[in-house]
N, C-alpha and C positions, 0 to 999 in steps of 0.2 A: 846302868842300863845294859851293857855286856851280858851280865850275870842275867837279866830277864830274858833277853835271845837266846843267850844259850838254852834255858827253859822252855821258850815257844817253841826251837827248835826242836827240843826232842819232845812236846806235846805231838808236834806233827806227827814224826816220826813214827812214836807210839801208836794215833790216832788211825794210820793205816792199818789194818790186823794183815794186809797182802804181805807188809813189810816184814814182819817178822819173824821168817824164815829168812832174810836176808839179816836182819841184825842181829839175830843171835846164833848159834853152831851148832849141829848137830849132835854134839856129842852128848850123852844123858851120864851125869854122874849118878843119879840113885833114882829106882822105882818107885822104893817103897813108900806106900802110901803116910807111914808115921814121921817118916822125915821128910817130904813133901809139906803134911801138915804144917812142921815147925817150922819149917824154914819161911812158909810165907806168913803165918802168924806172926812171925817174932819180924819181918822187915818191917811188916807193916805198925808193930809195938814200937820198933826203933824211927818210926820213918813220919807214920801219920802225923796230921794237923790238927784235925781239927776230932779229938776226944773229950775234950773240955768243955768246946760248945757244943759238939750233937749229945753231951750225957752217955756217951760211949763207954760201957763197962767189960775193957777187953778183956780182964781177965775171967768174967764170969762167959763172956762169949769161948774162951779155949776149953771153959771144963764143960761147956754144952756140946761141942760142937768133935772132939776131939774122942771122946766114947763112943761115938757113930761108928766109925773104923775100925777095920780087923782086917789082917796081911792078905785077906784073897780077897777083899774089897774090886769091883769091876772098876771100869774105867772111869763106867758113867756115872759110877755113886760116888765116887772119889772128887770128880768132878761138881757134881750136884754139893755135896759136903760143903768143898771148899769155897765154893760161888755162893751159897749160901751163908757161909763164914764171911765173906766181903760186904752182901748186902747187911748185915749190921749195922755198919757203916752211914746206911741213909745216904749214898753218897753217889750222885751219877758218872762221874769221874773215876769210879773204881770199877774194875772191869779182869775178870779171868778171862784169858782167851787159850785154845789149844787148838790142835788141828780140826777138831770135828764138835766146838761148840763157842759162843763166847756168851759169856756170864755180864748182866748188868742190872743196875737199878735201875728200876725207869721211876722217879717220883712223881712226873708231869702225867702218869696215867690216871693217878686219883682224885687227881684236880678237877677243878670245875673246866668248863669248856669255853672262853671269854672270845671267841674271833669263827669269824665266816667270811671268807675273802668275796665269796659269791654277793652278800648283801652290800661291801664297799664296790664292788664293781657297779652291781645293778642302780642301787640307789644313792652313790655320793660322787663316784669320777663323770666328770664332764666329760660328754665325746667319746671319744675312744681313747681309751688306756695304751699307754707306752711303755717298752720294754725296753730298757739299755742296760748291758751289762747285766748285771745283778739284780739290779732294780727293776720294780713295777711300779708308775708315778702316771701321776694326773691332776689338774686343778678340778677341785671341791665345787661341786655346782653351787651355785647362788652364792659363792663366797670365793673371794680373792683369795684361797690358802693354797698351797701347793704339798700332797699328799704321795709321800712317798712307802712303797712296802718293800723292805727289806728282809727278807726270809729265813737268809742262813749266812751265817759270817762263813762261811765254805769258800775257795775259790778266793783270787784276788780280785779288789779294788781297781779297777779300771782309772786312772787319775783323768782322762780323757772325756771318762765319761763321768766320773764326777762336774767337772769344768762344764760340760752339756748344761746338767742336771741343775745345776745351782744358775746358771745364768739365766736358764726358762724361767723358774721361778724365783729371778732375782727383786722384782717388781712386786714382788706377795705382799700381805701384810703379816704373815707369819708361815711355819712352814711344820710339815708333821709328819714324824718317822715311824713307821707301825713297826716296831721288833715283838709281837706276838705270834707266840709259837715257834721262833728264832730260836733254836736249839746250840746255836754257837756254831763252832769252826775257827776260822784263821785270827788268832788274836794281835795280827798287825794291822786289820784293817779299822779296828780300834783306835789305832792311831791317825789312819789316814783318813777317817771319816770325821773326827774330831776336829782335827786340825782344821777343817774347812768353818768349824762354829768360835772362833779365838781371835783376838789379837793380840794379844802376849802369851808367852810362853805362863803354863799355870800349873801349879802341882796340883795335882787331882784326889789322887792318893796312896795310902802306903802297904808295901809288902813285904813279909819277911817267911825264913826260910824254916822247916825244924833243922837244926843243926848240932842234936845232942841226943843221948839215949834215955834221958828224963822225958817223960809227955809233955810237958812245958820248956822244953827247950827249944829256943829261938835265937835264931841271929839277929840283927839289927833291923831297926826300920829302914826298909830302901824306899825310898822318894819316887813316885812314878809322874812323869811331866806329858802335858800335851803343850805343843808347840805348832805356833800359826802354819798353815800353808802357805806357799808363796805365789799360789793359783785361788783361782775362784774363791769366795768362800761367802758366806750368809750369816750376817753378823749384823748385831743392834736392833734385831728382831725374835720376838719369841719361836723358839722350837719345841714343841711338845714332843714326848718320845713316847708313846704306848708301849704297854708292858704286860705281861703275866704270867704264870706260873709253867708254859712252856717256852718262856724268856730263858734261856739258861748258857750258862757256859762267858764265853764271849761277850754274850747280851747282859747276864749280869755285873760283870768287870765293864762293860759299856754305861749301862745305867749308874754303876757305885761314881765314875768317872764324870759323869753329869752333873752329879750331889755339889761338885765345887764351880759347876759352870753357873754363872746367874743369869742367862739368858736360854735354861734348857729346863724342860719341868716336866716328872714323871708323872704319866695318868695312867690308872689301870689296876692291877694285882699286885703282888710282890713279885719278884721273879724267883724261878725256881732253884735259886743257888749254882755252884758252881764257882764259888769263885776263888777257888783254890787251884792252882799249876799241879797238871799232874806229872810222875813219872814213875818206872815201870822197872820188871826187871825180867829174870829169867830162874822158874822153878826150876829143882834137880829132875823133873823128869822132864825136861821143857819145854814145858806150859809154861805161857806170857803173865805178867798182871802188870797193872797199872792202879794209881791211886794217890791223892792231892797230898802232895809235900807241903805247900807255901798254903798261906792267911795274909788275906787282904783288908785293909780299914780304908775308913773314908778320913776327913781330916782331923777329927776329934781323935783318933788312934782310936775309935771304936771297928768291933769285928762283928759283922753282922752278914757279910756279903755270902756265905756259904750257907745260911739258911734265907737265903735271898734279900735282895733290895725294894723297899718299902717306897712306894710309889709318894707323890708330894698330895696325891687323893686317889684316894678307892674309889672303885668302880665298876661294875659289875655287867656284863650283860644280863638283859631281859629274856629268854625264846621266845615267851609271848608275843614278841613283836616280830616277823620274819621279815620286816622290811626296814629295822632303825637298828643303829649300832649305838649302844648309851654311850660306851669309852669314847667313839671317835666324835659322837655331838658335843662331849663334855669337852674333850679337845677344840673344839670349834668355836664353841661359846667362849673357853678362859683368851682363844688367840683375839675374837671378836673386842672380848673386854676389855685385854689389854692397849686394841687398839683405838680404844675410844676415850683412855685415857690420858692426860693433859700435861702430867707431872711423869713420863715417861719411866717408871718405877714398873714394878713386875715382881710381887710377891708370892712364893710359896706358900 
């Protein structure tokens, strides 16, 4: 576990682009644009995760991408070049940053469009909608459920307001965490949201590191655990978690984390990957990059989390409808069902 903080930790870090004038030096050892090229091709040759699963053909990406350039190359083309070199990748975790631009993939832009927070306010929150902390929650009109929107793993956990939050709706008969369009952030609070659905400690699942100059070089499986809270928590009642393709980062390391919980069940899309630890370093002219070291599985040691987590049902929204949300009805009905049944079981 050490070894994962040290990682979240310099996720953050990275994650600020304000930051990186403070963590790295001013001094430039080389302009030039061909050793610029190699030097971040080849960390990332030595460094990346996941080649194998995205079908990443590095080497035919250098001879594409490395002819572009010639020694009075501008700033901007040089730039354009090498951020364009990274998107190959498929990877929203990978990111060129320099003083006057930052490079990314965005995937979740070609995605379908699955959430209108407008339609759960108007037509499913009872009352008036509450804000604490982080969160935006309300009980489900005509239905005893307790309907929570969680937007950005950004920003800490509130354990305060957790304890609020779970005790309102301790009395539900089930409860529902919308992570769509949850683009990630702070990956402790992973833990500390978790913790409140447990009562043993449970390995969830596993992650390991590239740690060789082979593409398939790996270090060992590390064990990732969630463990109880010793505050509030909402447990022996189903949670649904919604999901979809701009679920990503945090959200999808959330969702892979739920695969082992059997009182938590994904409705929605896949989410949009991410579930790889990134970390970053400093070109010779320096310019930032960042980009996923680590591959995450669920408990089979299967690796799927970085082209995203497979909901336990698809589900799509309608537009034709501007007044009904299908994902969050579907969620409504499996909580309904479950609790109308006798033999207290809850099947995927």
């Amino acid at each position: 576990m050490k070894k994962w903080f040290k990682l979240i930790f310099l996720i953050l870090v990275l994650a600020n682009c304000s930051c990186t004038k403070w963590f790295f030096g001013k001094d430039l050892a080389s302009t030039d644009p061909f050793v610029n090229f190699d030097y971040l091709w080849n960390e990332v040759d030595r460094k990346y995760a996941y080649f194998s699963l995205k079908k990443v053909d590095w080497d035919s990406v250098r001879q594409a991408y490395r002819p572009k350039l010639n020694s009075g190359i501008s700033q901007d083309s040089l730039f354009y070049i090498l951020g364009s070199m990274l998107n190959e990748l498929r990877d929203d975790h990978t990111n060129l940053m320099s003083p006057f631009n930052i490079s990314r993939y965005n995937q979740s832009k070609n995605e379908m469009d699955n959430f209108d927070y407008k339609i759960v306010q108007k037509y499913y929150i009872y009352e008036t909608e509450y804000t604490t902390g982080v969160f935006q929650h309300g009980f489900v009109k005509k239905h005893n459920i307790g309907y929570i929107r969680y937007k950005t793993f950004l920003g800490d956990i509130s354990e305060s307001d957790l304890d609020y939050i779970l005790e309102r709706y301790g009395n539900t008969i089930g409860l529902i965490i919308d992570l769509r369009e949850n683009g990630g952030g702070n990956f402790v609070n992973i833990l500390k949201l978790l913790s409140r659905f447990t009562n043993t400690k449970s390995l969830v699942m596993y992650n390991r590191t590239r740690n060789g100059p082979g593409r398939e070089d790996f270090g060992p499986f590390e064990p990732f655990y969630i463990s109880p809270s010793g505050r509030a928590r909402y447990i022996d009642k189903p949670i649904i978690v919604l999901i979809d393709r701009g679920s990503y980062s945090a959200s999808t390391f959330f969702a892979l984390a739920t695969k082992a919980m059997d009182n938590i069940y994904l409705i929605g899309d896949k989410t949009g990957g991410g579930g790889g630890l990134p970390n970053g370093g400093q070109l010779p002219n320096g310019w930032t990059y960042r980009f996923s070291i680590t591959q995450s599985y669920d408990l089979k040691k299967v690796n799927y989390a970085e082209e995203g987590v497979e909901p336990d049902h698809y589900c799509q929204m309608n537009w034709l409808h501007s007044t009904r949300d299908e994902i969050l009805e579907l969620a409504l009905d499996k909580i309904t069902n479950f609790a109308q049944r006798t033999d207290n079981s809850y099947e995927r």
